[in-house]
C-alpha positions as CSV (number, residue, x, y, z in Angstrom):
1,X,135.7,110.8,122.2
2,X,135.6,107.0,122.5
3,X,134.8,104.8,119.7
4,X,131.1,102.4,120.9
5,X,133.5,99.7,121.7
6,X,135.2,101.9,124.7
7,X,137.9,102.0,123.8
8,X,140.4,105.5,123.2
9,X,140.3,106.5,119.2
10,X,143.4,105.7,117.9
11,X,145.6,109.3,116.8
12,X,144.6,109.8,113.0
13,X,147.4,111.9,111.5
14,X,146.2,115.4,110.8
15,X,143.7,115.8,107.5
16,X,141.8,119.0,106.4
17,X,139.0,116.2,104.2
18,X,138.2,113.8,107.2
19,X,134.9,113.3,107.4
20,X,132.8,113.7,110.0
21,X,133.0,110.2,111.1
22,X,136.4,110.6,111.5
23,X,137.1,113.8,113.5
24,X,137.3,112.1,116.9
25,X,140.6,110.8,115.4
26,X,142.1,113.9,114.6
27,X,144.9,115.9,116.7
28,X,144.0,118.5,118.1
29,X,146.9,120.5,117.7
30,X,146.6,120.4,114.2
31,X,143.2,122.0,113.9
32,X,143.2,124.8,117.1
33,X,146.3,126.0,115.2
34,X,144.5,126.1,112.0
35,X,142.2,128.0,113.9
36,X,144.8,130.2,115.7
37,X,146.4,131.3,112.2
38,X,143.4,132.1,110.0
39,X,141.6,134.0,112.1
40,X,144.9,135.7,113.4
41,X,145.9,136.3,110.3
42,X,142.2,137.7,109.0
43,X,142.6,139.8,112.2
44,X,146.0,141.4,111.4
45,X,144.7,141.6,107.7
46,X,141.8,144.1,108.4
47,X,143.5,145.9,111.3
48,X,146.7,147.0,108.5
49,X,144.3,148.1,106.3
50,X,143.5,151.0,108.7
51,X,147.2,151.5,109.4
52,X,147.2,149.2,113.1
53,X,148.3,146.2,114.7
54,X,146.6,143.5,117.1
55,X,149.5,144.7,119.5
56,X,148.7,148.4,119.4
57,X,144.9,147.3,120.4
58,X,146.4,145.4,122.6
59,X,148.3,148.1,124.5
60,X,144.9,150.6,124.1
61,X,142.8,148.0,125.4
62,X,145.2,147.5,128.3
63,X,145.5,151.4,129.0
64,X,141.9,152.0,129.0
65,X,140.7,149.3,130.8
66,X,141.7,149.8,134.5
67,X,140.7,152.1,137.5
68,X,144.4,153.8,137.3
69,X,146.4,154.7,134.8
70,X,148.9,151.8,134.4
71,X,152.7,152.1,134.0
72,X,154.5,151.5,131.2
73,X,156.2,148.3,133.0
74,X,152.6,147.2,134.1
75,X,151.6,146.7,130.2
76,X,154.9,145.3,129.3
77,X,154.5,142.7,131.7
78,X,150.9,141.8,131.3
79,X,151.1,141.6,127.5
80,X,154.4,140.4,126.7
81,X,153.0,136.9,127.2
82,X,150.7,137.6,124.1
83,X,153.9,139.2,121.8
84,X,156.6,138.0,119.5
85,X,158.6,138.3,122.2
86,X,160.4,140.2,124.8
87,X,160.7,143.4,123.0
88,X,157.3,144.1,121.0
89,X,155.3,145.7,123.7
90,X,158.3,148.1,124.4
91,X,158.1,149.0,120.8
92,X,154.4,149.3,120.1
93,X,154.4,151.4,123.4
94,X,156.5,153.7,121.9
95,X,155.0,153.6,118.6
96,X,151.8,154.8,120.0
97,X,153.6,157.4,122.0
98,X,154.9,159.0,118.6
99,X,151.6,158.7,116.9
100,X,150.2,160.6,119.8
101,X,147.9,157.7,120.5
102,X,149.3,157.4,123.7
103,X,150.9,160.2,126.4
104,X,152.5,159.9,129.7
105,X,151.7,161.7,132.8
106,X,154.6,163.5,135.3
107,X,155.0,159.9,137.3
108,X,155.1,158.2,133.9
109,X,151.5,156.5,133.8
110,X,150.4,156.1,130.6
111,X,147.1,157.5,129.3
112,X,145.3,157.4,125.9
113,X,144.7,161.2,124.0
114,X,141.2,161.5,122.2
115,X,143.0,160.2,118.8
116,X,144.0,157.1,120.8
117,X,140.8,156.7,122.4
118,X,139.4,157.1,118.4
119,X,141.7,154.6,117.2
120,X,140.8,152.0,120.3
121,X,136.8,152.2,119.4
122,X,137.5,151.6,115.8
123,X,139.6,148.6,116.6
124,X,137.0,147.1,118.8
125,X,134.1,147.9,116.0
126,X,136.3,146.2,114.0
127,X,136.9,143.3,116.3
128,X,133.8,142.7,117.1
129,X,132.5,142.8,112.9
130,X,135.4,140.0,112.4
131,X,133.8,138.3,115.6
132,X,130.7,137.7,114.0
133,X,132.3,136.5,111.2
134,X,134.2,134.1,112.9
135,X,130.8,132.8,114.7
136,X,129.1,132.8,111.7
137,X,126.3,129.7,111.9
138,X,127.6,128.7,115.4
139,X,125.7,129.8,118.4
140,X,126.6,130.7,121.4
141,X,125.9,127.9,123.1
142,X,127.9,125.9,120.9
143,X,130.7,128.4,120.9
144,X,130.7,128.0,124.4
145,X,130.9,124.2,124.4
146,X,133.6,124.0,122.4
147,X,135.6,126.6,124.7
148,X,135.1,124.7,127.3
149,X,136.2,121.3,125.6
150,X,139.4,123.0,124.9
151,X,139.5,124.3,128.5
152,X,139.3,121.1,129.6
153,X,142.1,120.1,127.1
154,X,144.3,122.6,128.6
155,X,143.8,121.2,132.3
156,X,144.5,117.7,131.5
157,X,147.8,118.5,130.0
158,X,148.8,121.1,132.3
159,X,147.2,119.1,135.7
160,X,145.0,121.9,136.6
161,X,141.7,122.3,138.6
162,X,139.0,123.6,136.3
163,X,136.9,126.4,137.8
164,X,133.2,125.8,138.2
165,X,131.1,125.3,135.5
């Protein structure tokens, strides 16, 4: 945002009690990884109280949502991106496997069982609950805005094309 004068605000450093007035001047990076954290962290919270992980929704999302049954490499290369590194995916794959969440086909697709297929839609129900508390008093237009303002953010930095708005 530019100050009335035209001129680029001047980098504030980060403060959790700036004022309105004053939020054109703060980083960024400061506050989208305030952002990241709690509601990360609220996320993982409510998911371990009914004995699960982001990951392991991540990996029953993954498995469920195609028109094939996808390898095991298939969803450790589309999610490691997302993990604490290399070797989570592996793991929670093979956690699910022994919880008999999860169960492999004779060419080695993965599938979900009934209890997996349980465990997804209480994950998303619970998802979706900590959605709405996360957008709580903020619209969807608004919601929307302000993805698109960090969209934007990310193209600028990275030199990218934005897709049509």
């Amino acid at each position: 945002m530019k100050p009335s004068n035209g001129s680029i605000a001047d980098q504030a450093p980060a403060d959790p009690t700036a004022t309105d007035d004053v939020l054109a001047s703060q980083p960024i990076g400061y506050w989208a990884g305030l952002v990241h954290e709690a509601v990360t962290r609220r996320l993982r919270d409510a998911m371990a109280r009914i004995d699960a992980t982001q990951p392991q929704y991540w990996v029953l999302n993954r498995v469920s949502g195609g028109p094939t049954a996808p390898s095991r490499e298939e969803v450790v290369t589309q999610l490691t991106p997302l993990a604490a590194g290399q070797h989570e995916i592996p793991r929670v794959i093979d956690q699910l496997l022994h919880r008999g969440w999860l169960r492999t086909d004779a060419g080695q697709a993965l599938h979900l069982t009934d209890a997996g297929e349980s465990a997804r839609l209480r994950l998303r129900s619970l998802a979706t609950e900590l959605r709405a508390e996360v957008h709580q008093g903020i619209g969807d237009e608004e919601y929307a805005a302000a993805l698109k303002v960090l969209r934007t953010m990310i193209a600028n930095i990275e030199g990218q094309a934005l897709p049509s708005r």
